[in-house]
N, C-alpha and C positions, 0 to 999 in steps of 0.2 A: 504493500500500500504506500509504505515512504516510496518507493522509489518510481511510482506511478504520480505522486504528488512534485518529485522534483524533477519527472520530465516534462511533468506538465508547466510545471514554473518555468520551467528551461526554454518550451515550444512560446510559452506568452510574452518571455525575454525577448527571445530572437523575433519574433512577430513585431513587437514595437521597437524592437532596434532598426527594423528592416521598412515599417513604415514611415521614420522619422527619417532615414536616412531618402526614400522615395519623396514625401515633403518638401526636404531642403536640395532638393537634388538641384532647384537655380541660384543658391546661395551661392557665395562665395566657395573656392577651395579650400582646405585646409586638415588638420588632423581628426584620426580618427576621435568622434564623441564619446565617451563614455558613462555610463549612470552615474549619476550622483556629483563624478568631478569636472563630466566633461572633458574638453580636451586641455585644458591648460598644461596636463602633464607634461606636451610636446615640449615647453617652455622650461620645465624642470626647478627645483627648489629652490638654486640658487640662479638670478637672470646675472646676464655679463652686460657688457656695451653694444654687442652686436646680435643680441638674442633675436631681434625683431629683425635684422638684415640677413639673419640667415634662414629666417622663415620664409621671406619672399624669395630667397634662392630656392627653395622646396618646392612653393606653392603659389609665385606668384607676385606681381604688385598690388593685390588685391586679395586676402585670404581672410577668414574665418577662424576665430577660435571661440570656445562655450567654456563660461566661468560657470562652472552647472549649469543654472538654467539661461544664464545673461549670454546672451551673443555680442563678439566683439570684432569687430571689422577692421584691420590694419591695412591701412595708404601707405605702401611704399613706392621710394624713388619718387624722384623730381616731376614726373610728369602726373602720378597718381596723386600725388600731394597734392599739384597745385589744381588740378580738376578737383580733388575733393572738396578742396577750403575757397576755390575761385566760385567754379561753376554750379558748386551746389553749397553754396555758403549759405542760405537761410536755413536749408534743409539739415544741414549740420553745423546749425549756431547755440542750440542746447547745450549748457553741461549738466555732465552725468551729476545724480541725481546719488548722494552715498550714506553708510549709515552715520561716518562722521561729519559729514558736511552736514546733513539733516540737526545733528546733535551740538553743530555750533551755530548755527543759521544762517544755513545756505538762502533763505528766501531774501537776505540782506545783502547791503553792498555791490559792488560790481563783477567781480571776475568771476564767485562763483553763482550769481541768482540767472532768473531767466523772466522770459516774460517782460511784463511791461515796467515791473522794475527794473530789470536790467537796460532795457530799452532806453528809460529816460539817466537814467544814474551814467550809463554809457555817453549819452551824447552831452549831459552836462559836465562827464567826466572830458573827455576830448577838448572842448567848450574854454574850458578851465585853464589844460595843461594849456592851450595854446595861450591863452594870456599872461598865465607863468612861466613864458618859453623863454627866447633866448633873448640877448640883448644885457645892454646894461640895466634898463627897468624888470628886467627876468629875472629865471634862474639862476644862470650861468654867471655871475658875480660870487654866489654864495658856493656853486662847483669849484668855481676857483679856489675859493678860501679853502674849502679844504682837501682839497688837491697841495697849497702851499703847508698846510697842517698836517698833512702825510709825510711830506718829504724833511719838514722838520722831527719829526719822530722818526723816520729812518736815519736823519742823522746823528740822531742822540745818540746810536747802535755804533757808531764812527769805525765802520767799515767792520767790524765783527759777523760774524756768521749770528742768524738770528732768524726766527719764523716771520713771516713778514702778515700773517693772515689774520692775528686781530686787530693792528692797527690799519688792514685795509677795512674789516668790517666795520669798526667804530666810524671811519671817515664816511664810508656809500651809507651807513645809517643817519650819522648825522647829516645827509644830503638829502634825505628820507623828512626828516625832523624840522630840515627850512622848505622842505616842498608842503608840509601838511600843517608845521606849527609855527612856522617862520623864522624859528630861530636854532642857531644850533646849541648844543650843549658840551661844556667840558666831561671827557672822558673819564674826570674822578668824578662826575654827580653821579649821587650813590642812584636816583630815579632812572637817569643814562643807561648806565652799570645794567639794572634790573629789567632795561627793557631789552640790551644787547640778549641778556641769558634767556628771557623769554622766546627772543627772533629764535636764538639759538637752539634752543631745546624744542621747539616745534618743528624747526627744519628738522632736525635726527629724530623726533619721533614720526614725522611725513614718509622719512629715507627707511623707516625701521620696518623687522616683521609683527611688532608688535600692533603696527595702521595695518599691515594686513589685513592678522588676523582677525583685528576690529572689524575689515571691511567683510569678510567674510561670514563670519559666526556672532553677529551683537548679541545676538539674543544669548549669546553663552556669554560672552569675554564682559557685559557690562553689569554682569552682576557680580563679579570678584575683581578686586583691588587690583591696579592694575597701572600699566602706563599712560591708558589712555584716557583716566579718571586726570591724573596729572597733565596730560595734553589739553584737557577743557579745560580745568583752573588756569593753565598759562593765557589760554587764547580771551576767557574772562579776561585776567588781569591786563593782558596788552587793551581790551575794551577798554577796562576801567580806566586806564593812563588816558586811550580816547579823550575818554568820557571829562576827564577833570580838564584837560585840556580847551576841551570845548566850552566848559564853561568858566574859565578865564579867557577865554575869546568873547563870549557871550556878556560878561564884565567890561571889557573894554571894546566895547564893537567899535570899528571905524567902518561906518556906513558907506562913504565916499571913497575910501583908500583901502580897499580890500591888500592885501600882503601877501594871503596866502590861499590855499586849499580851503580853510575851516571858514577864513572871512568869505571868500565866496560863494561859500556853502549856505552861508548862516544869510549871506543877504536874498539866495536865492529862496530859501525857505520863509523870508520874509514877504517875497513878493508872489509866494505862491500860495499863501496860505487859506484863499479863500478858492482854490480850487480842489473840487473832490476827488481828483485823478491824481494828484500831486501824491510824488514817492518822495518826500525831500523830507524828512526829519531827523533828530538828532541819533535814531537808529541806525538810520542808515548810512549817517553819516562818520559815525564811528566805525561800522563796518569797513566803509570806502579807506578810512588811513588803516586797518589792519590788513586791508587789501594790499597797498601800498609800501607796506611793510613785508609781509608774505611774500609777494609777488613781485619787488624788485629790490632790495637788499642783497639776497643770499646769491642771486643769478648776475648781476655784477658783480662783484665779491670774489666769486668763483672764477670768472674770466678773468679780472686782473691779476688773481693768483695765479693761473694757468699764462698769463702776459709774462709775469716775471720770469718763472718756471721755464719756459721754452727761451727766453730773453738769454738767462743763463747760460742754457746749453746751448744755445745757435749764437756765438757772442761776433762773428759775423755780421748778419742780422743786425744785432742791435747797435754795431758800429756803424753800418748803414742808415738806419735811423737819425739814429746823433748826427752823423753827419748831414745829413737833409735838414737839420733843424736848426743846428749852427750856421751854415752857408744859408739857407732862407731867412730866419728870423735873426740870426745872433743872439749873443750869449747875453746881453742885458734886456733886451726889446720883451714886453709882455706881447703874452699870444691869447687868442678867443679863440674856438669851437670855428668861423669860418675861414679862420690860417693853415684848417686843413685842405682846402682849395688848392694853398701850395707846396704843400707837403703831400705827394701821391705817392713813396714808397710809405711814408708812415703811414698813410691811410689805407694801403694793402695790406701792410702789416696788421694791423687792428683788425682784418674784415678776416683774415687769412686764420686769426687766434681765434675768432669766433668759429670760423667752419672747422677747422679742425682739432678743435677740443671745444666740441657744444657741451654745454653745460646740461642740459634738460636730456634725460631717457625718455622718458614716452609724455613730456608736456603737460598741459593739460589737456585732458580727456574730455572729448566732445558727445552727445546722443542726439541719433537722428529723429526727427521732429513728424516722419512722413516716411511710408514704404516709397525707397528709391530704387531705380533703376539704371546701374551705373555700368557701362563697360560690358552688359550685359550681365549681368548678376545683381540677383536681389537684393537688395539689403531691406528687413523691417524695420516699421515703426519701435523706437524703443534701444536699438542697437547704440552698442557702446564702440565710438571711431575714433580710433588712435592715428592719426597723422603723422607718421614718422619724420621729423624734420630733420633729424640726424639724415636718415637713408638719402634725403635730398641732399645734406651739403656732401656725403661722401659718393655721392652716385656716379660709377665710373663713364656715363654715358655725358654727362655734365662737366667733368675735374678731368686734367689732362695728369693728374698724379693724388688723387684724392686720399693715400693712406701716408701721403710725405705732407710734412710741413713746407709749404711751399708761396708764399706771397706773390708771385708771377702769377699765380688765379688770377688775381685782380689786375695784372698791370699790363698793357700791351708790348709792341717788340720800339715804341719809344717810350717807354717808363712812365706813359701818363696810366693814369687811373679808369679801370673798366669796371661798371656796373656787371652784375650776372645776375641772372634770373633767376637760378638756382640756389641764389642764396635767400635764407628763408628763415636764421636763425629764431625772428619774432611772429612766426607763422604768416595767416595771408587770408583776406575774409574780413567778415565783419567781427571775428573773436580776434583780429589782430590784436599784438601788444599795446594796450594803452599807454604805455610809459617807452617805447620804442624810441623817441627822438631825444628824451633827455637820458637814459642809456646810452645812446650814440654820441653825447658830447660828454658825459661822464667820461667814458671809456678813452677819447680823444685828449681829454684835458690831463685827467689823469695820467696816461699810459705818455702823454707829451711831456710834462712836468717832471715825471721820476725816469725817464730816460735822458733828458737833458741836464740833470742836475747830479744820476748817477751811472758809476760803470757795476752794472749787477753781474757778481763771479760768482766760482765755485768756492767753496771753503775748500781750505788745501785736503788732501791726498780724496776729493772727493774728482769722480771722470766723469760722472752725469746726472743728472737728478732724474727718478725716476718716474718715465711718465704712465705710468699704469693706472689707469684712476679708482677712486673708489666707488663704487655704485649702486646708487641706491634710487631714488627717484632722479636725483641730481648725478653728474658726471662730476666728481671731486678728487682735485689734485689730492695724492697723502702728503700729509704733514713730512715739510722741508726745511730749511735752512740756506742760506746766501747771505753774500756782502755785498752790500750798498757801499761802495766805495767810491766817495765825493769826486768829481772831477773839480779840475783847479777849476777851469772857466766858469763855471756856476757858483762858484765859494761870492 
């Protein structure tokens, strides 16, 4: 009788393995589904840098994987990407919908909500950043300062071997601090200090298996003490700092002279306040600088580290640079964000650190809005689309040398400066990087300032610093050391 009951079980197995498989027969490719886990197995315990590029070698620039029951669609290579995020960019402008995002409020703020909040926080976000752009009434005065505040704390190290990566984090955060609160902060305030540990500890709980297995099993993992009870307290307290914030803004409003992010927030909420569609309060608005924090701190931070790191070892390179900046600008002349104009190796340089040590594994994660039909295969309503931006900037059909570090991407065969299409490191659609343009003169001003002012070596009997990164959500240099060793001309 058992063994009449487990072939029976056996024939109603295979009967629904064999139907579901008939089902999705216009899906996408990809590994075999399994009960319960799905296919993620293909992927394995541990992911590397190139798990998702060697899936499209298998299966495809358009393949299929089942997180159990969730389907997930990966866009690889340059031309699958930018049809994904181009051509069908409303259809996959959703983000995924998770059990942590839910548990800190995903319905708030900009990068993770959807809907018509997103919609308007988005384009008042856009709105904003352009008013606080560049110029001398911008941004880009306060980049400088601490770009000058970097390379003073590099120098206090007076050419000793030294980790160069919290005082890059303190400077991109307090660049964070005059975008959102107008002002920067000394690196001993102990409030400073507490919000760096906060950035800090949510980024490695984001990169950890402990957000996995959050995302996985809530209904188990949130009812024992855990990391990720500790991950909501931080993301509360970064609020709460919001929150105090906004109302010493709220204390001294300058109605006419807005400064910052919170002033124009608060005036917008002022003039909106008798409409009933309006998403503008001080919810949201705390949400938007946690956003802000989250979601450009840690990813500049990481590429100047990876600047230095390669600067190092290709000390070529970096003599090249110097030199383009001495012979252009000279050694006393201040420089702006459009002095890259005439600096085209340094501006290879910078574009070249990006594609080839992208910072982001699988970015953020987008859901399709609408069954599409793409390339000939289905994808459903529901589906979770990983846009592989990586796979773009190494795609060997794009890159005449994509796994060498190589600046000649960008430069023609007379050293000016070439646009590529392929390059995509801040995506592409209407979920572009909001904070994309002041990125782009962070990374300029910065990477300009500490290559003109130092020669970055090896510490002695070291031959290379190693670039194997570590990975987790993010691609991260490991923890290194170098000398900042002053050049005369810049003393």
């Amino acid at each position: 009788m058992l063994g009449i009951l487990i072939a029976l079980l056996t024939c109603l197995l295979m009967l629904h393995f064999l139907r579901q498989h008939w089902s999705h027969r216009s899906y996408p490719p990809g590994p075999l589904r399994l009960p319960i886990i799905g296919s993620i197995w293909r992927i394995g315990v541990k992911v590397h840098k190139d798990t998702l590029i060697e899936l499209a070698k298998q299966y495809g620039s358009i393949s299929m994987l089942w997180l159990g029951q969730m389907p997930i669609v990966v866009l690889s290579g340059y031309e699958a990407v930018k049809e994904g995020l181009i051509n069908h960019s409303e259809d996959f402008a959703e983000r995924l919908s998770t059990p942590f995002l839910k548990a800190v409020g995903q319905e708030w703020g900009i990068a993770f909500s959807n809907g018509h909040t997103w919609k308007q926080q988005r384009r008042f976000g856009i709105t904003t950043m352009r008013k606080l752009g560049l110029g001398k009434k911008g941004m880009e005065p306060q980049i400088e300062e601490e770009a000058h505040q970097l390379v003073e704390a590099f120098a206090l190290e007076k050419g000793q071997p030294f980790d160069p990566a919290m005082p890059i984090s303190n400077s991109i955060a307090n660049v964070i601090c005059a975008l959102a609160f107008g002002q920067r902060f000394p690196v001993e305030d102990k409030e400073f200090i507490k919000l760096i540990e906060i950035s800090d500890h949510l980024t490695k709980f984001l990169n950890s298996s402990s957000h996995i297995l959050y995302e996985l099993f809530p209904w188990i993992v949130k009812h024992h003490p855990g990391p990720y009870k500790k991950a909501i307290s931080k993301v509360e307290a970064m609020l709460t700092f919001a929150r105090n914030e906004i109302n010493k803004h709220k204390e001294h409003h300058a109605v006419h002279e807005p400064l910052d992010f919170i002033d124009f927030y608060l005036l917008q909420m002022n003039k909106s306040k008798n409409d009933p569609n309006s998403t503008f309060n001080e919810e949201n608005l705390s949400y938007c600088i946690f956003d802000f924090f989250v979601a450009g701190t840690e990813t500049t931070a990481l590429t100047l580290r990876w600047a230095l790191l390669l600067m190092a070892n290709h000390p070529d390179i970096q003599e090249k640079v110097h030199k383009e900046i001495e012979d252009v600008l000279g050694s006393s002349q201040e420089f702006h964000y459009q002095d890259q104009k005439k600096l085209p190796y340094t501006k290879a340089v910078i574009h070249e650190i990006m594609r080839f040590k992208y910072i982001s594994l699988f970015g953020f994660p987008r859901q399709c809005s609408q069954v599409v039909n793409m390339r000939g295969f289905l994808i459903p309503k529901g589906t979770v689309i990983i846009a592989d931006l990586r796979s773009a900037l190494l795609d060997p059909k794009q890159w005449e040398t994509p796994e060498e570090f190589n600046p000649n991407h960008f430069l023609d065969k007379g050293g000016n400066f070439v646009e590529r299409e392929a390059f995509l490191p801040f995506g592409a659609g209407t979920r572009v990087c909001l904070g994309e343009q002041m990125a782009r003169v962070e990374l300029f001003i910065f990477f300009a300032n500490l290559l003109r002012a130092f020669t970055f070596q090896l510490p002695e009997g070291v031959k290379e610093l190693n670039t194997d990164p570590i990975v987790g959500g993010s691609v991260a240099p490991r923890p290194y050391k170098l000398c900042a060793v002053p050049r005369s001309s810049s003393s």
